[in-house]
Each structure stands twice: as structure tokens, then as C-alpha cells.
C-alpha positions as CSV (number, residue, x, y, z in Angstrom):
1,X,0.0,0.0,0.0
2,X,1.3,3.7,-0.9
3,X,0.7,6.6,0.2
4,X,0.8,10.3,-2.3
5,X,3.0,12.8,-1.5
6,X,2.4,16.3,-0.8
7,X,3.6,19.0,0.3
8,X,0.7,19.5,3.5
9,X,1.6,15.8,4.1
10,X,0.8,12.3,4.1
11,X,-2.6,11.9,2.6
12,X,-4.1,9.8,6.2
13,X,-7.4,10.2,5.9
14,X,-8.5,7.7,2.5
15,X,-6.9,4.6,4.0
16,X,-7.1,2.4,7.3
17,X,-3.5,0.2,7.3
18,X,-4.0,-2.5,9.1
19,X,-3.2,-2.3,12.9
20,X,-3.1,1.5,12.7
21,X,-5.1,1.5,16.2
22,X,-5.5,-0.6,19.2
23,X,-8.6,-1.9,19.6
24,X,-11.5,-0.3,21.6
25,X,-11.5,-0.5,25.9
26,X,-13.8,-3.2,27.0
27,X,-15.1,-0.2,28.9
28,X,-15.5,3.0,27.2
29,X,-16.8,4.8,30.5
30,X,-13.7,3.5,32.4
31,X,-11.2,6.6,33.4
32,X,-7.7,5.0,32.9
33,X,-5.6,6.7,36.3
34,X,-2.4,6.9,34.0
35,X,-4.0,9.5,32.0
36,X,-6.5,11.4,33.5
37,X,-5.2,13.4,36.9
38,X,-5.8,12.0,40.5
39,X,-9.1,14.0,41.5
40,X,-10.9,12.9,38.6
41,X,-13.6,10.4,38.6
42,X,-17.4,9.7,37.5
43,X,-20.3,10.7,39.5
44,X,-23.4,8.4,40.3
45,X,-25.0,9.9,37.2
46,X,-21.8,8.9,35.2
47,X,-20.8,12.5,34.6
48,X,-16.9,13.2,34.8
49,X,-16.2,15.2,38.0
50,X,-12.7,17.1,39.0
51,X,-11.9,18.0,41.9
52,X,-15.6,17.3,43.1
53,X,-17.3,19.5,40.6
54,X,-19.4,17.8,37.7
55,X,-18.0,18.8,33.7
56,X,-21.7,20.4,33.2
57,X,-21.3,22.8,35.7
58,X,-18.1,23.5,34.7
59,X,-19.2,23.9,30.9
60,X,-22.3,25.9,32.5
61,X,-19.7,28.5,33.9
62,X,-16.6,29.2,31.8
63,X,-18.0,27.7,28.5
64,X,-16.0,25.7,26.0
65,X,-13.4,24.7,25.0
66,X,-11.6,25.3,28.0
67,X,-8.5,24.0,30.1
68,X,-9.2,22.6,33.2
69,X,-6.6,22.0,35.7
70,X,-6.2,20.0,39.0
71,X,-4.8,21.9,41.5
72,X,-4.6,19.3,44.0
73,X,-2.8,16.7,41.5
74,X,0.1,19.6,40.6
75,X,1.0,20.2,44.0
76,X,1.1,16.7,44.9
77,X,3.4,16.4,41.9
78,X,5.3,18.7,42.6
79,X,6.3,17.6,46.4
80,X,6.8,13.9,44.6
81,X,9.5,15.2,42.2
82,X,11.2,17.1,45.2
83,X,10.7,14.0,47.8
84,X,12.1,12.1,45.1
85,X,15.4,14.2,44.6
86,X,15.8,15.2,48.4
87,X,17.3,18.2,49.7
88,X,21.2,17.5,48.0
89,X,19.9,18.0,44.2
90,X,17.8,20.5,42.8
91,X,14.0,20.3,40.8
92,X,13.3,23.0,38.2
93,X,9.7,22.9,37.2
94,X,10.3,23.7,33.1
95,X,7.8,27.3,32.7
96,X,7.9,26.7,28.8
97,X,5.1,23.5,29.4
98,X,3.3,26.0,31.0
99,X,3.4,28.8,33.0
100,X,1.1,31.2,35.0
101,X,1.2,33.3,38.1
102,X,-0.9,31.0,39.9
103,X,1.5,28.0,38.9
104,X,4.3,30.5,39.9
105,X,2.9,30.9,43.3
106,X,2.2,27.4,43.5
107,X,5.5,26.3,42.8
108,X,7.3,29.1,45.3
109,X,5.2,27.0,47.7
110,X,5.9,24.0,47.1
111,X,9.7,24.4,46.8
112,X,10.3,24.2,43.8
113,X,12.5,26.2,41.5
114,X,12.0,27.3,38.0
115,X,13.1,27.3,34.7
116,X,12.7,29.7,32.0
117,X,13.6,31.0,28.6
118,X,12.1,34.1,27.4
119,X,12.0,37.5,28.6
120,X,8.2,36.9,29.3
121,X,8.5,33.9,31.4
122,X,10.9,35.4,33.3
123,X,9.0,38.6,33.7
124,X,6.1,36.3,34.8
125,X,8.1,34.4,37.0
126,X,9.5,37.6,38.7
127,X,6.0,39.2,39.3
128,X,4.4,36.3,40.6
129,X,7.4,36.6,43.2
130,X,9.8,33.7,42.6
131,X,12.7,34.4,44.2
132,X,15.5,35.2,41.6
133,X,17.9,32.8,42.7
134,X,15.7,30.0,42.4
135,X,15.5,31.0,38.5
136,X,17.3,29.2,35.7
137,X,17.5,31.5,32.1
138,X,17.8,29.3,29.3
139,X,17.7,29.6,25.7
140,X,19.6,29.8,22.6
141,X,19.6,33.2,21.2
142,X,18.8,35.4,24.4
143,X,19.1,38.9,23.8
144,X,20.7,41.3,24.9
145,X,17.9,43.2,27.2
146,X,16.8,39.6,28.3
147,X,20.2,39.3,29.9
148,X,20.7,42.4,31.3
149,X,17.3,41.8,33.0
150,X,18.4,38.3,34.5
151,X,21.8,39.7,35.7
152,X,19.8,43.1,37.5
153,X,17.6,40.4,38.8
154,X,20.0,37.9,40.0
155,X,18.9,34.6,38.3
156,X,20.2,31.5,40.3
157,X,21.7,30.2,36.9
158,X,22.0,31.3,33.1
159,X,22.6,28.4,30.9
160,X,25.2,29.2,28.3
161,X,24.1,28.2,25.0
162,X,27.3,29.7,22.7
163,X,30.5,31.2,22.4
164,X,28.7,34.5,21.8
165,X,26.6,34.1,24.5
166,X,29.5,33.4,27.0
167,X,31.4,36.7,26.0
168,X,27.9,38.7,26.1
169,X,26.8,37.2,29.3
170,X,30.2,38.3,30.8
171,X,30.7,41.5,29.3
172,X,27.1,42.6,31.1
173,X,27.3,41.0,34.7
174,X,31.0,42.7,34.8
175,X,28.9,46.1,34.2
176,X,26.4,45.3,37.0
177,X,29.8,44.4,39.0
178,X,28.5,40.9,39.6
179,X,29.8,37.1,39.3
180,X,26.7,35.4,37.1
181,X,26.5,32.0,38.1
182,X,26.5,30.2,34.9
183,X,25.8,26.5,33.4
184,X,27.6,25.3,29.9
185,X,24.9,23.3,27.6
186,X,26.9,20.9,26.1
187,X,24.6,18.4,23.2
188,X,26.6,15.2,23.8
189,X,25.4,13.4,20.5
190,X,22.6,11.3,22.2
191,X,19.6,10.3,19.4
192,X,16.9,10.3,22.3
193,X,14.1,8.0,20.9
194,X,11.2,10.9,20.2
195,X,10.2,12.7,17.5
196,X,12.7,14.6,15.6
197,X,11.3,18.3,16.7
198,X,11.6,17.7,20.1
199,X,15.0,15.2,20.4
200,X,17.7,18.0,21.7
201,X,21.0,16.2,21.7
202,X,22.1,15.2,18.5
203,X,24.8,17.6,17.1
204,X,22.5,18.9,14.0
205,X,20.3,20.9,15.9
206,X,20.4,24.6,17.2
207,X,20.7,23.9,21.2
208,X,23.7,23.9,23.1
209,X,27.6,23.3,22.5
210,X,28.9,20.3,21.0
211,X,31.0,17.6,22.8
212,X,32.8,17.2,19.4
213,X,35.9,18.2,18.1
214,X,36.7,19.8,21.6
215,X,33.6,22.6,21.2
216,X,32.3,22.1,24.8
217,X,36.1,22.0,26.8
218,X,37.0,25.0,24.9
219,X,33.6,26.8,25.8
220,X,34.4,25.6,29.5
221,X,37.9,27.4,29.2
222,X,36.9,30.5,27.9
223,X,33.9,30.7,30.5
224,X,36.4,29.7,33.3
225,X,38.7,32.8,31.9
226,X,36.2,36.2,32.5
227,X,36.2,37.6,35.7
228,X,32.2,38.3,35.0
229,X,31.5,34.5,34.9
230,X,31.1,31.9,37.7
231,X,30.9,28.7,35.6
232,X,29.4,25.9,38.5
233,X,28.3,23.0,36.0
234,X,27.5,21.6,32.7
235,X,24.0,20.9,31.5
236,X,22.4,18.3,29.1
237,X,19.4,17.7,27.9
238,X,18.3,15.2,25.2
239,X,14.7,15.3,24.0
240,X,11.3,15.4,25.5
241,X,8.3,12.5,25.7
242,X,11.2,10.0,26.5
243,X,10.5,6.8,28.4
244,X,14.0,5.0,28.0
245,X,16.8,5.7,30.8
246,X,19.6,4.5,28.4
247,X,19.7,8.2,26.6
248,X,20.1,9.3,30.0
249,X,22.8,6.8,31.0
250,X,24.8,7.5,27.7
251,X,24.4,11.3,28.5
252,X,25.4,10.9,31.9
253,X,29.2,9.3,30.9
254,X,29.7,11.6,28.1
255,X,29.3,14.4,30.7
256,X,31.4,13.2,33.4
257,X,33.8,12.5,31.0
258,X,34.0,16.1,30.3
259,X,33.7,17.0,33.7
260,X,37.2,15.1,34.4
261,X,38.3,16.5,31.6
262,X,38.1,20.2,33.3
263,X,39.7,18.9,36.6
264,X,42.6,17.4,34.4
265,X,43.1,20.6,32.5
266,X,42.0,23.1,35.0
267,X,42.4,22.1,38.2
268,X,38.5,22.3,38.7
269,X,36.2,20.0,39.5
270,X,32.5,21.6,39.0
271,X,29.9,21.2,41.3
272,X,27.0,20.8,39.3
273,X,25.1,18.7,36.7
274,X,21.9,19.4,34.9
275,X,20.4,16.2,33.3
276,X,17.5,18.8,32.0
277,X,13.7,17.3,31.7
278,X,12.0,15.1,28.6
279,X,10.2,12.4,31.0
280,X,7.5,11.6,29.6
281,X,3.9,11.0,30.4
282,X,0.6,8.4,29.2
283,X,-1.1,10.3,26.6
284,X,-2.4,6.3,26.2
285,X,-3.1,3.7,27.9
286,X,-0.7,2.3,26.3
287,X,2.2,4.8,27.7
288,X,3.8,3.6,30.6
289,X,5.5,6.5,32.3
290,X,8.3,5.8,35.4
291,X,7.5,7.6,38.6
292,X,9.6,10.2,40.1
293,X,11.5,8.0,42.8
294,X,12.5,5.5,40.6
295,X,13.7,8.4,37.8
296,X,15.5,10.3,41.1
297,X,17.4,6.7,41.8
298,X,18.2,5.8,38.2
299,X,19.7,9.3,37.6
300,X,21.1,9.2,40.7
301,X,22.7,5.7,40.3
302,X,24.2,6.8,36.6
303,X,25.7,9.8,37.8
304,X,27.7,7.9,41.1
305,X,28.7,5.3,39.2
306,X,30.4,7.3,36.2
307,X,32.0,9.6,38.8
308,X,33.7,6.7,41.3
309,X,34.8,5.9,37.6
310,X,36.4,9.0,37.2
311,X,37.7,9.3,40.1
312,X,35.8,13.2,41.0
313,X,33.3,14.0,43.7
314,X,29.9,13.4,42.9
315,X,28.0,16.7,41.8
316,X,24.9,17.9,42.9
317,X,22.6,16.9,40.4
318,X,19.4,19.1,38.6
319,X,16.3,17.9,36.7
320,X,13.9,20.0,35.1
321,X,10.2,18.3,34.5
322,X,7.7,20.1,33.3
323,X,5.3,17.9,31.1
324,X,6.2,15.4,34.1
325,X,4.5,17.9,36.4
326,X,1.6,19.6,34.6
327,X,0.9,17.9,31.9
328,X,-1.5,15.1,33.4
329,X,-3.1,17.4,36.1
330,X,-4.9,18.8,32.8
331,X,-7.8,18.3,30.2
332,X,-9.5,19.9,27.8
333,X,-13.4,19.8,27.5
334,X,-15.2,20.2,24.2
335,X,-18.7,20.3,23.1
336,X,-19.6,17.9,19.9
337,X,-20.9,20.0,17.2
338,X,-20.8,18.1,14.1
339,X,-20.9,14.4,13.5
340,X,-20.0,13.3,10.1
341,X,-19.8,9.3,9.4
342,X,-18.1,8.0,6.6
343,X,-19.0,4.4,5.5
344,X,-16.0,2.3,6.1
345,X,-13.4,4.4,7.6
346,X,-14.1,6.1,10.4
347,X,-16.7,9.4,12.0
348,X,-15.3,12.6,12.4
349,X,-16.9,14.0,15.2
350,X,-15.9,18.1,14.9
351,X,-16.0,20.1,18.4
352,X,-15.6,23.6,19.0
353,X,-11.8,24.0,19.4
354,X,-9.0,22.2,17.8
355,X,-5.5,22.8,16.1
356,X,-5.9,26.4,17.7
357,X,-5.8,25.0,21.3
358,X,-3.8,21.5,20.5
359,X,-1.3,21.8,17.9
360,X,0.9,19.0,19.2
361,X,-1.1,16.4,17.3
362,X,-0.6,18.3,13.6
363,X,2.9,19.2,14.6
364,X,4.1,15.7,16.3
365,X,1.8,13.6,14.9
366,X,1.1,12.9,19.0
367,X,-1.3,11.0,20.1
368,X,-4.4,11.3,22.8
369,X,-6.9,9.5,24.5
370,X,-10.5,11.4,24.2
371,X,-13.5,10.2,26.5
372,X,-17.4,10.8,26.6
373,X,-17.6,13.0,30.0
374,X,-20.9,14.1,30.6
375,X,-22.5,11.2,31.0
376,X,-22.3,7.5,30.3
377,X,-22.9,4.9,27.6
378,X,-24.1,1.5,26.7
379,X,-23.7,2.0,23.4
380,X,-21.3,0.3,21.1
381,X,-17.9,1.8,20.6
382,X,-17.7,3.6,17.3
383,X,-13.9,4.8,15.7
384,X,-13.8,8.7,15.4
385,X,-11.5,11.5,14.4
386,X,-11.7,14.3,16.5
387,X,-11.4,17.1,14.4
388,X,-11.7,21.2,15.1
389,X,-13.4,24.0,13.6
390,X,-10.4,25.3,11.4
391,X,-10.1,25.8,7.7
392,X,-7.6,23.0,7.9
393,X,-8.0,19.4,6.9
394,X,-4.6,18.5,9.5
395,X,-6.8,20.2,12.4
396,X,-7.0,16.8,14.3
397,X,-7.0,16.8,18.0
398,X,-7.7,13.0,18.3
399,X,-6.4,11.0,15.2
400,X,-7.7,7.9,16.0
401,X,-10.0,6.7,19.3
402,X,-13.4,4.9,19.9
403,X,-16.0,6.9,21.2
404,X,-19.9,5.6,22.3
405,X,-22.0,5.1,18.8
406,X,-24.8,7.5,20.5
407,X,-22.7,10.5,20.5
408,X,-24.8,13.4,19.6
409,X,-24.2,17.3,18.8
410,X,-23.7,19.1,22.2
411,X,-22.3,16.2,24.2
412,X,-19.4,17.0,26.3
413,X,-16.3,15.5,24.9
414,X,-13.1,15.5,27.2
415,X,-9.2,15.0,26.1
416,X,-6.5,14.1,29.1
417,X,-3.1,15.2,29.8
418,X,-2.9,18.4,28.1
419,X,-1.7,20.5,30.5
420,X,1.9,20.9,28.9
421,X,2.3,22.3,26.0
422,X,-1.4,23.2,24.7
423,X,-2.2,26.7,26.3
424,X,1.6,27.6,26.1
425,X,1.5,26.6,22.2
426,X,-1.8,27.9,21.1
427,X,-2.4,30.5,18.8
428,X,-5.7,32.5,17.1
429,X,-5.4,30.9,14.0
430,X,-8.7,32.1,12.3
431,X,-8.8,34.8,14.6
432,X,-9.9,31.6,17.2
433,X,-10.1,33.0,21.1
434,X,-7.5,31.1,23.4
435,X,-9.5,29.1,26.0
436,X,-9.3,29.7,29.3
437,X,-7.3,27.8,32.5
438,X,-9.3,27.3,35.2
439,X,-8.2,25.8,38.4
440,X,-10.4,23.0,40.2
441,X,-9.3,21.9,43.9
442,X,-11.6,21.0,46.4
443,X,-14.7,22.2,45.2
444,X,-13.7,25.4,44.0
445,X,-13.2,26.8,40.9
446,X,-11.5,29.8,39.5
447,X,-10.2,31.4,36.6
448,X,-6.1,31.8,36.4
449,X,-5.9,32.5,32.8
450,X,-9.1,34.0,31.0
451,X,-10.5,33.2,28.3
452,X,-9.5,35.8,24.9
453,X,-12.1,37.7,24.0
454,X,-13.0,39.5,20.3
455,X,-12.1,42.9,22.1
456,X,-8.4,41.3,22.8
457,X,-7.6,40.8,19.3
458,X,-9.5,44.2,18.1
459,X,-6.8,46.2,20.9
460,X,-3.8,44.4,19.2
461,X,-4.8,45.4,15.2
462,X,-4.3,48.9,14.8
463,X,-5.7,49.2,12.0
């Protein structure tokens, strides 16, 4: 079987290979705990409830489509990634899966520290009152306005992304009279098993410093030579979505390696060592994430070993989840507008959002579960395609799923684990509103992003 080729893509839409997707639940009303967030469950009339409210009310009051977000399950996450880790290595909740002053405040709380890289997310993170030395700047083209604004502020960490960057990062914390404490990002030729866009190791890519050809140790000497630098550590990260420790493990020796190498040729053995984020999460039930403890012990375990190889003191090791945190504490309700079967291959059942809320499945190709949510149903299961409401035949939210065959126009349709990614990534493509996040813990709900409005984009044309 071929497929045509074209330039929008594969042509997925006029055949069904074989084996393409799994076969339906036995239950379609069952809430599979891997993917759905710890305070959500069904009530005795079979309606989804989080955080003890019922998906109708919610609907009632902030409309769809709209984020909702577990308040309960983030902060429990968040105190499992730092109970995990302990009090000798650090947890930076990654701002770029998604980032508000609420989730600011939450993480200040919790204890958690914080990772940026833009200007905004450090201005959020800054007025929402995380303390500045439990920031980390990333990024691979700052600029120069961003920098001076981390160095005034006294960011805990900027990670060095270039040669450039390590002169300009100098040249402005020596004009605040300051030592910036600083990070190398080394890529250490690791092909993470993701999808290409979001696999950060491999040399060919835009991020970091290569271990090659001696990029990285000359990067560490130069850093280690300006008086406006403190370099404490070497940073990695290889991809996102990733399951498999051994990218980690190969990772880890390639950057103790270089870590010897600068006590060899320097004298100086560097305290720190940022394995970055990229654990993934069940979209599926066919995902199988790790939990934090055994990821803390694993990481843990690689970096010991390589360093009683190398003879150098262990260093105090940093992570940096962020889909790991907020992306299953998060769904996305829909109402079912059209339903549109099409005799043997599949029903497209359209809601009111779509590519313009949840580009990750156009732009990844990712995958998601989707689940009837305001009420229940005996019927048989049915295959859809969830689609949107955009002029755009690749606006899929849900490319493949089984949904009840008595799905009707204004049911309430819900999709799991989308709190990374989707609000930070969405756009008003067709002049679409962005949805809301609204914040659900014990009973209580309450806007802490709201929802665009026609007036918002009307303010930003100027006609």
C-alpha cells in the first residue's frame, strides 16, 4: 500500500492500514488513572467530575473549550518530584510546558525552582514573586535586554548556550559588578528515541555546544577565563516524551567524562550537573511513564557510578520536569458540534476548538486519548477523528479513538493530559479565542488565565 505525497503531508485520511489502532477499551466509561489526573472520577449519574465538581457545571460556567486544571494533582506532583530528589539535588519545574502566576505561586510553595527561557517567562516568574535565585534563564539566542534583566535580577543560573553568549553574558554581569553563576549546555550526540522536533542532543540541531571536536572544553575554558562568569556546571538535555533511561545513561558518561576533563586541565572539579527534563507522560493507555523515585534513583545511580569511575566527587545533580508535572493534572473539554460518518473508515466528530488550542497532534503527529464526560454509555464503541473547527484538513485533536456510537451534537467530549504544552503553544489561528485555564481543587473553581475575547484581538490590530 502507498501513500501520495504532498507537500501538506501524508494523505491519512483515505486509508485504514492495518493495525493502525488498538482496539477499543472493554469499557468506554472507564477513566484510565495513568492518564486522566488524581481528583478525577465519574459521579453516580456517570458525569466526569474534578476535583468534586461535575464537567456540566463547569461547561455551565466558563464555556468551552476550556482547560481545566487539577490543582490538587500539581501540587502533589510537585512535592513527589522534590521527595524524590531530596534536599542534595535541585528540581526545576520547566515554565515553557506552561506557565502562569498561579502555577508561579504554587511552585514558590511547594519548593520548587524554576526554569525559564524568554523574557516573558521570566517577567512572569518575577512578578508572581519567585525568588530570583531559584530562577534558571535558558535559551539559545537570548538577547541582549533579556540578559541584562536576568543579571539586575540575580537569576540562580544562566545556561550558556554559545560562544557568543559566553562573551555577552560576561561582558554585562562585569557592568552590574557581579559574578553570574552560569551553566555550559553541552549536546553530547545522544539520538533520544522521540520525535525529531523535540530530540535535543544530536549535534545537528540549534541547542547547546557540541561535545565534538573539543567545542564544549574550549567553551568551559573561555567561561572559566572572565572575571564576570562563575561557571558551577555543565548541563544536558536530550529530548522530550522519552521513556527509556539509556539516553540518559549515555548522557550521563559523556558528561562526566567532560567533567574530568576540566579537573585534568584546570584544576577544577565543577559542582553541578543538569540532566535537564523530557520524562515523559501516558497520553495512552498504552504509555507507561516511570514515577519520580525510581527516575531520582536511576539518575542518581548513573551519575555515582560514572563519577567513582572518574575518580571526582559526585556533583549535585538538577532535573527539570515540566510535562512530568503539569501535563496530566490537565484536560481539555469540548462540546460535539458536528458528526460526520463515513461508510468504512471512520466518523469525524468536529468540536468547537482544535489545532488552535492542541497543535501537538498536527505538529508531532502525537497522540491522545478522548472520552465521553458528561455522562455515560451502553452503546457500542464507534472509531472517530476528532477534528476542530479550522479551515484546515490536518486540524485533528484525536487522530484515531473509539468513542460511544450514541454521540450526539452538544455532548461533552473531554481530552486528558494536556496540560503541557497546549495553552503555552496555542495561537488564534482564524482569529480563534484562546480558551481559558481554570483551576479545580476541592470544590472550588476559579479562573487563572481567561478566556481571549474579540475585544483582545480588536486592541492588538491597529488598523
Amino acid at each position: 500500500m502507498s501513500r501520495s505525497a504532498h507537500p501538506a503531508g501524508p494523505r491519512h485520511a483515505d486509508v485504514l492500514p492495518e493495525g493502525h489502532y488498538s482496539a477499543p477499551a472493554a469499557d468506554l466509561n472507564a477513566l484510565d488513572e495513568k492518564v486522566w489526573s488524581r481528583t478525577v472520577t465519574r459521579d453516580a449519574d456517570g458525569a466526569l467530575t474534578v476535583g468534586g465538581i461535575t464537567v456540566a457545571r463547569l461547561a455551565e460556567e466558563f464555556g468551552t473549550p476550556a482547560y481545566f486544571l487539577d490543582e490538587s494533582d500539581f501540587r502533589a506532583r510537585c512535592r513527589a518530584w522534590a521527595d524524590a530528589f531530596g534536599p542534595d539535588a535541585d528540581v526545576f519545574y520547566a515554565g515553557k510546558a506552561f506557565l502562569s502566576r498561579a502555577v508561579v505561586r504554587w511552585l514558590t510553595e511547594e519548593g520548587l525552582n524554576l526554569d525559564v527561557c524568554s523574557g516573558g517567562e521570566l517577567t512572569t516568574a518575577l512578578d508572581a514573586g519567585m525568588p530570583a535565585e531559584r530562577i534558571a534563564f535558558h535559551g539559545n539566542n537570548k538577547t541582549v535586554a533579556e540578559i541584562e534583566r536576568a543579571v539586575a535580577a540575580g537569576v540562580g543560573r544562566i545556561v550558556l548556550d554559545s560562544f557568543q553568549e559566553i562573551v555577552r553574558v560576561a561582558h554585562i554581569a562585569q557592568r552590574h559588578g557581579v559574578r553570574q553563576r552560569v551553566q555550559i549546555r553541552v549536546t553530547v550526540g545522544v539520538e533520544a528515541h522521540t520525535h525529531e522536533f523535540i530530540a535535543t542532543a544530536h549535534e545537528d540541531q540549534k541547542f547547546g555546544i557540541a561535545l565534538a571536536d573539543g567545542q564544549a572544553a574550549e567553551a568551559v575554558r573561555r567561561a572559566l577565563s572572565l572575571d564576570g562568569l562563575d561557571l558551577i556546571g555543565v548541563h544536558s538535555h536530550i529530548g522530550s516524551q522519552i521513556f527509556d533511561m539509556a539516553g540518559f545513561e549515555v548522557s550521563a558518561r559523556r558528561v562526566v567524562q567532560l567533567l574530568a576533563e576540566i579537573r585534568d586541565e584546570h584544576g577544577v572539579e565543577l559542582p553541578e550537573i543538569d540532566l535537564g527534563g523530557g520524562l515523559g507522560i501516558a497520553y495512552t493507555s498504552d504509555d507507561d511513564p516511570r514515577e519520580p523515585h525510581e527516575i531520582a534513583k536511576a539518575l542518581s545511580d548513573i551519575v555515582t557510578r560514572e563519577c567513582e569511575a572518574a575518580k571526582l566527587r559526585t556533583p549535585r545533580i538538577s532535573v527539570e520536569p515540566g510535562r512530568a508535572i503539569v501535563g496530566p493534572t490537565a484536560f481539555t473539554l469540548y462540546e460535539v458540534g458536528t458528526i460526520k460518518p463515513l461508510e468504512g473508515l471512520r466518523t469525524y466528530v468536529s468540536v468547537d476548538g482544535g489545532m488552535s488550542d492542541n497543535i501537538r497532534t498536527a505538529l508531532y503527529d502525537a497522540e491522545y486519548s478522548v472520552a465521553l464526560v458528561s455522562r455515560t454509555s451502553d452503546a457500542e464503541p464507534m472509531l472517530v477523528r476528532v477534528v476542530g473547527k479550522h479551515c484546515e484538513s490536518g486540524d485533528i485533536v484525536v487522530k484515531d479513538a473509539f468513542l460511544p456510537a450514541d454521540l450526539a451534537p452538544g455532548d461533552l467530549i473531554a481530552v486528558p493530559a494536556t496540560g503541557a504544552y497546549c495553552r503555552s503553544m496555542a495561537s488564534n489561528y482564524n482569529h480563534a479565542l484562546r480558551p481559558p485555564v481554570v483551576a479545580v481543587r476541592d470544590g472550588e473553581a476559579r479562573v487563572i488565565v481567561r478566556r481571549e475575547t474579540e475585544e483582545d484581538l480588536l486592541r492588538l490590530d491597529v488598523g
